[in-house]
C-alpha positions in Angstrom: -98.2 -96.1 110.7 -96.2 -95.6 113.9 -97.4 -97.6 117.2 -99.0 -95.4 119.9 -96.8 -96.1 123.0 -96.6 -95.1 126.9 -94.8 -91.5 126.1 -97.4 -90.7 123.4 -99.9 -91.7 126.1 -98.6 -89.9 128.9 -98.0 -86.8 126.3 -101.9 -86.7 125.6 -102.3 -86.6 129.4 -100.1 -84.8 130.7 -99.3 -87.7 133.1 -95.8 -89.3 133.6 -94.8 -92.3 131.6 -94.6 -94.2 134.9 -97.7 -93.0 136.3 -99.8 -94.2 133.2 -98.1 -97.4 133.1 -99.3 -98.0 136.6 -103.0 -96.8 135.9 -103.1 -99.1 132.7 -101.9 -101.7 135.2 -104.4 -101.4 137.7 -102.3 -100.2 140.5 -104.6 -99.1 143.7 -101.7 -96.6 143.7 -102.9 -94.4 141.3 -106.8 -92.9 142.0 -110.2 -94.1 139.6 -110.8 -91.6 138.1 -107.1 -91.1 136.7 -106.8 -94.9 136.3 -110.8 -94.2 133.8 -108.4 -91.2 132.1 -105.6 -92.1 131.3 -107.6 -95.5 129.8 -109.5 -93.5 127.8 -107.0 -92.1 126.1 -105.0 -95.3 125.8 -108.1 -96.8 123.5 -108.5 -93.5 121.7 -105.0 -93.6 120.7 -105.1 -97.2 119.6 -102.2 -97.9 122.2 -101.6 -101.7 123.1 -99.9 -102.8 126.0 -96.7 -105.1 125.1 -97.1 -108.6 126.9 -93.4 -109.7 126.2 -91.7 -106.7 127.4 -93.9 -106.4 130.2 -93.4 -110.1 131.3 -89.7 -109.2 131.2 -90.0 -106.1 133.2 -92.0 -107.3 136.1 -89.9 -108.4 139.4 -92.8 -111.1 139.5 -94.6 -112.6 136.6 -96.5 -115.4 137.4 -96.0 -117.1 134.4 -96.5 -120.9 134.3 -95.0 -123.1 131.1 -96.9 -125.8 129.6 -94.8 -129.0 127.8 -97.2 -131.2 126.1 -98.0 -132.8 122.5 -100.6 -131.1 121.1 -100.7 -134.4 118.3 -102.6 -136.0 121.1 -106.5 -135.4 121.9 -106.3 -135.0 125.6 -103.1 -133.0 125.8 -105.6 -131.0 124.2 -108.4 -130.9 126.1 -106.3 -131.0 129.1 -104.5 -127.7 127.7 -107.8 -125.9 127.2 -108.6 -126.5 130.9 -105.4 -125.6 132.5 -105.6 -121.8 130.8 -108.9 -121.3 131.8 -107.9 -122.2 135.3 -104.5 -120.4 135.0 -106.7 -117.2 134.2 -108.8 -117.5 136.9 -105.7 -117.8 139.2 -104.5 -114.9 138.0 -101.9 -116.6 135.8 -100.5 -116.6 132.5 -100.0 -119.4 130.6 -97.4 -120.1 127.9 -97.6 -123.6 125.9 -94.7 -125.8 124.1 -95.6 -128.8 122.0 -92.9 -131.0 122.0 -92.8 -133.4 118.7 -90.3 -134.7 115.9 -89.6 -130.8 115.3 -89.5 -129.2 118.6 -87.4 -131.1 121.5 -87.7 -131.1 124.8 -84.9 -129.2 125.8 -85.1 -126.4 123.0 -89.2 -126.2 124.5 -88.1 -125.8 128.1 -85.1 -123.0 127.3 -87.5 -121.1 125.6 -90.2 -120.8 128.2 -87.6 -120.4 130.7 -86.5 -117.4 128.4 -89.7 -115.8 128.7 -89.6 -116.1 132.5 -92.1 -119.2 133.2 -91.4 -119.7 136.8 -93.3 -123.1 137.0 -93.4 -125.9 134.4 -96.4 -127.7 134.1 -96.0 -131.2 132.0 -98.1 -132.9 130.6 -97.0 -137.1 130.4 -93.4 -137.3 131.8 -92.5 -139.1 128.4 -92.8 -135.5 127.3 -89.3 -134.4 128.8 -87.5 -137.7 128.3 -85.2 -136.0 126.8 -84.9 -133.1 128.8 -82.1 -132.1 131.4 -83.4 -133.8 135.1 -82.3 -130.4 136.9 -84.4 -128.3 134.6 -87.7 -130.2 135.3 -87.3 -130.0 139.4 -89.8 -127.8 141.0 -92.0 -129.0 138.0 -95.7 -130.3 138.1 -96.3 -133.1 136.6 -100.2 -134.5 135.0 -99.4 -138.5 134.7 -98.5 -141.7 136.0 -95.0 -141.2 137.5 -92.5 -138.0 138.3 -90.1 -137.6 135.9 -87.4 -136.4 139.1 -88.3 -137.0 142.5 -88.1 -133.0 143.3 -91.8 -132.4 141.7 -94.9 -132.5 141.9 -97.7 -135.2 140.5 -101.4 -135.0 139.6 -102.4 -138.5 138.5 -105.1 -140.4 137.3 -106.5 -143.7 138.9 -106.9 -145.9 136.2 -108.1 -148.7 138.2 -111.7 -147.3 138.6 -112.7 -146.8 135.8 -110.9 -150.0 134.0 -112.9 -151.8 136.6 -116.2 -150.2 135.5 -115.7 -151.0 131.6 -114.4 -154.6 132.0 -117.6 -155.3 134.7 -119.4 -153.3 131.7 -118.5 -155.6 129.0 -119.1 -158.6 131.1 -122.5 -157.5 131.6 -123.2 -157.4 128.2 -122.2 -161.1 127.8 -118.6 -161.1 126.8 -116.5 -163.6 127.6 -113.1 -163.0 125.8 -111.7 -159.3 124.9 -108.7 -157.9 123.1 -106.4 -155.1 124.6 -104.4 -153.2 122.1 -101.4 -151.7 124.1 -99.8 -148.5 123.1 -95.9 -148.0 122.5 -93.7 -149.0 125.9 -94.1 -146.1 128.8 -95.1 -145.6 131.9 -98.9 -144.4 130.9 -98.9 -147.6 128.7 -97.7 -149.8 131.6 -100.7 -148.6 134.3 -103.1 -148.4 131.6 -102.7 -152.4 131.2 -101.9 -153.1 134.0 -105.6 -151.6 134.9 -106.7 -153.7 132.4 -104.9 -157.1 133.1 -106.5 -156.8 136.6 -110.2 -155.8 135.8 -110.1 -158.6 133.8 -108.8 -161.1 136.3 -111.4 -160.3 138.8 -114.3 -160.3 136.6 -113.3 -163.2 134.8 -112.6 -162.0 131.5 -110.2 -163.5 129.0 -108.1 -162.0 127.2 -105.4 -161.6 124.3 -102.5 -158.6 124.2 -101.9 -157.3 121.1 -99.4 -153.9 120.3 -100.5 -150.7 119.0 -100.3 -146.8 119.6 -101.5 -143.9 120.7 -103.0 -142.7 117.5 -105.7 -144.0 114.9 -103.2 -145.3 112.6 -101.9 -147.3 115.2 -105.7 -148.7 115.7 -105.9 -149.4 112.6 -103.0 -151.4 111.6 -103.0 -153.2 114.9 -107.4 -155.0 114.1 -106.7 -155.4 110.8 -104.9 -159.1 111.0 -107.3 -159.7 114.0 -109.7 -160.2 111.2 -108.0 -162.5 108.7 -109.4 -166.1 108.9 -108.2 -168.0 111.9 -107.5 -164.3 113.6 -108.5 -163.6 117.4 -112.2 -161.9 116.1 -112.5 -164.5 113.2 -110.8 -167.7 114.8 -111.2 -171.5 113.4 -114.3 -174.0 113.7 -114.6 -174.9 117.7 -112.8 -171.5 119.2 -114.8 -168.9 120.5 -114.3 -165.4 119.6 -113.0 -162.1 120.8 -116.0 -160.0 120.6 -114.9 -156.9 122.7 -111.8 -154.4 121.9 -110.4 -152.4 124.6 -108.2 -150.1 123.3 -105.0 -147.9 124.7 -106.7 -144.8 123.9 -109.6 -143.1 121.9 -107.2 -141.9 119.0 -106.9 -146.3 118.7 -109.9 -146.8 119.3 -111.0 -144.4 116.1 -109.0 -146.6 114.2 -110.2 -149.7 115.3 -113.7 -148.6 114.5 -112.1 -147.7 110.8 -110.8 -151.1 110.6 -114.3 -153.0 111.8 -116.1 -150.7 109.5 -114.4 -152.1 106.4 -114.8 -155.6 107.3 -118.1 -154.8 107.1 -118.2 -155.0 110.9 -120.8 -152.7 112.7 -119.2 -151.3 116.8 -122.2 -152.4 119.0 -123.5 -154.9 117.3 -120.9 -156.9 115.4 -118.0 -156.3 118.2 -117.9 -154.0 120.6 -114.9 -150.9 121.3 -113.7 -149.1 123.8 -111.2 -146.7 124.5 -109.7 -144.4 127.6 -110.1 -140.6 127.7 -113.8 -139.7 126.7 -112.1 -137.1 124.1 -114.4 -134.8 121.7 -114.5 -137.1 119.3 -115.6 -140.1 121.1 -118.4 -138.0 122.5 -118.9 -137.0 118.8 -122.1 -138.4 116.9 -119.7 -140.3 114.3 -118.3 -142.4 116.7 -120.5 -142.5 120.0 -117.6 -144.3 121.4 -117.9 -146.0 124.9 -114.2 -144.4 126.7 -113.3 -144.1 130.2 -113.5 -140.1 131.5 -110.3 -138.7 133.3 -111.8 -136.0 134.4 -109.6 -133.3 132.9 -111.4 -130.1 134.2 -110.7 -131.7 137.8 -107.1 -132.1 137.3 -106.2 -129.1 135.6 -107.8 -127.2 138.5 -105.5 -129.3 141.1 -102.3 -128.8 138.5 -102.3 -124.9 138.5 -103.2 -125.1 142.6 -100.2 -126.9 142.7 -98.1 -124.7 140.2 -99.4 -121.7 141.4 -98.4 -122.9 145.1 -94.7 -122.9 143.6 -94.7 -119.5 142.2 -95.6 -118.2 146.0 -93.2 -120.3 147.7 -90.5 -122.7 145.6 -89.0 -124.4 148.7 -91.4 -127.3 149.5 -91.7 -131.1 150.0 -92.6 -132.4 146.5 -96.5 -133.1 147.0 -99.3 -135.8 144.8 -102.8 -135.8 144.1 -104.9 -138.4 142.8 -108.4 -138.0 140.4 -111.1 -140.7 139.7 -112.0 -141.9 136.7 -115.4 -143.3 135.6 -117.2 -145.3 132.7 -119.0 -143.2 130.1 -120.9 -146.5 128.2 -122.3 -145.4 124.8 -123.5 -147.5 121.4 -120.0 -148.4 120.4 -120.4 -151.3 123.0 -123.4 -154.2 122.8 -124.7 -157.8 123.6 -121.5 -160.3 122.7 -123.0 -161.6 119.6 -122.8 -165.3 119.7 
């Protein structure tokens, strides 16, 4: 079956092709009642407007393009929030996951094809690979720019490290692992939180690599167990008995890893991890995590964005969000 389009439209109405594609459009240009018409028809007809074609036709399109990697949790969650506040700014929003299949430059040509006149990014490790001059004019949700010609929405990490380490020390522990995440610039603040929580609070601790995902949790607490290991160390050596971890995706795996060893998060050793995702809010894990707040900078990411699809010559501008301690049962008394 042929597709209604804008001629059979404008045939049933006896309107002009252009006139009904500015009454299916909204224009104030063409009267109510016409605008209720011609509408009518279109739904009658089954006709459905093409988004593409009329991205490609419109002098204007205040399109923004998301780069992220929709492998990890709170590009996610931070995705979910920027659409719903690119619809309420009257924006669209077209997303690129960037991975081991899709690189950073092929993700930015396309959205460029389809007319995104801002880029949005999500974690500047996310266009390491991508072409500087292609990212200027770009806003960026992380730690650092990835050129200086953008614009930055970052998170203070210091806060709400400062809250779980004081936290942890209230619960009576005295010695904590950190399991880092693979070298970058979110890694680097994200200890470097951590290394100075601890200091101030007076909290000891041991650095130990990891990742960003639960495999990575997994594989980094399982020799922390063995006999003679940071959480099981010899006769006369006290114990790790609290694991911070890089993120919550780690901290999943950690929990894994505890749970095996017959281990139970709370009571046995406690775990923490940074992003209060869905799943650490879930009932399965109940998993104590530092909160970004992503609703809060997604809103201040498409103000910025949309600011640059108004008016692209400006002085590159940054904004800076709290975070905050969400404490549930993954964390407990230091058992002795």
């Amino acid at each position: 079956m042929r597709r209604p389009t804008l001629k059979d439209v404008a045939e049933a109405t006896g309107y002009s092709v252009s006139t009904v594609s500015r009454a299916l459009a909204g224009s104030p240009q063409i009267s109510e009642p016409t605008r209720r018409r011609v509408g009518a028809v279109a739904r009658r007809l089954g006709y459905q407007a093409d988004p593409i074609g009329a991205l490609l036709r419109t002098p204007r399109p205040r399109v923004l393009g998301l780069l992220c990697r929709l492998d990890q949790e709170l590009h996610v969650v931070y995705r979910d929030h920027l659409l719903a506040q690119a619809e309420a700014h009257g924006l669209r929003l077209v997303t690129e996951s960037v991975g081991p299949l899709r690189g950073a430059g092929e993700a930015i040509d396309n959205l460029l094809r389809l007319r995104c006149q801002t880029l949005i990014i999500i974690d500047p490790a996310t266009v390491a690979q991508a072409e500087p001059a292609l990212l200027e004019g770009a806003v960026t949700i992380g730690q650092q720019r990835p050129v200086a010609a953008s614009d930055l929405v970052t998170s203070d990490n210091s806060e709400g490290m400062a809250q779980l380490v004081d936290h942890l020390r209230g619960l009576g522990h005295r010695r904590a692992v950190y399991i880092d995440s693979t070298p970058g610039v979110s890694a680097d603040a994200r200890r470097r939180a951590f290394q100075e929580a601890a200091g101030r609070a007076g909290l000891a601790f041991h650095i130990v690599p990891g990742g960003a995902d639960v495999d990575s949790g997994l594989a980094a607490l399982t020799p922390l167990l063995d006999r003679a290991g940071l959480l099981r160390p010899a006769p006369g050596r006290e114990p790790c008995t609290a694991v911070v971890c890089y993120n919550d995706q780690c901290a999943q795996g950690v929990i894994i890893a505890a749970l095996r060893a017959g281990l139970r998060p709370g009571a046995d050793l406690s775990v923490a991890g940074v992003d209060n995702s869905r799943l650490a809010a879930s009932a399965a894990f109940d998993l104590t995590s530092i909160d970004r707040s992503p609703a809060d900078v997604a809103r201040l990411a498409v103000e910025l964005a949309g600011a640059r699809v108004e008016s692209e010559a400006r002085e590159p501008v940054s904004r800076t969000v709290g975070t905050a301690l969400v404490p549930r049962s993954s964390t407990g008394p230091a058992r002795r």
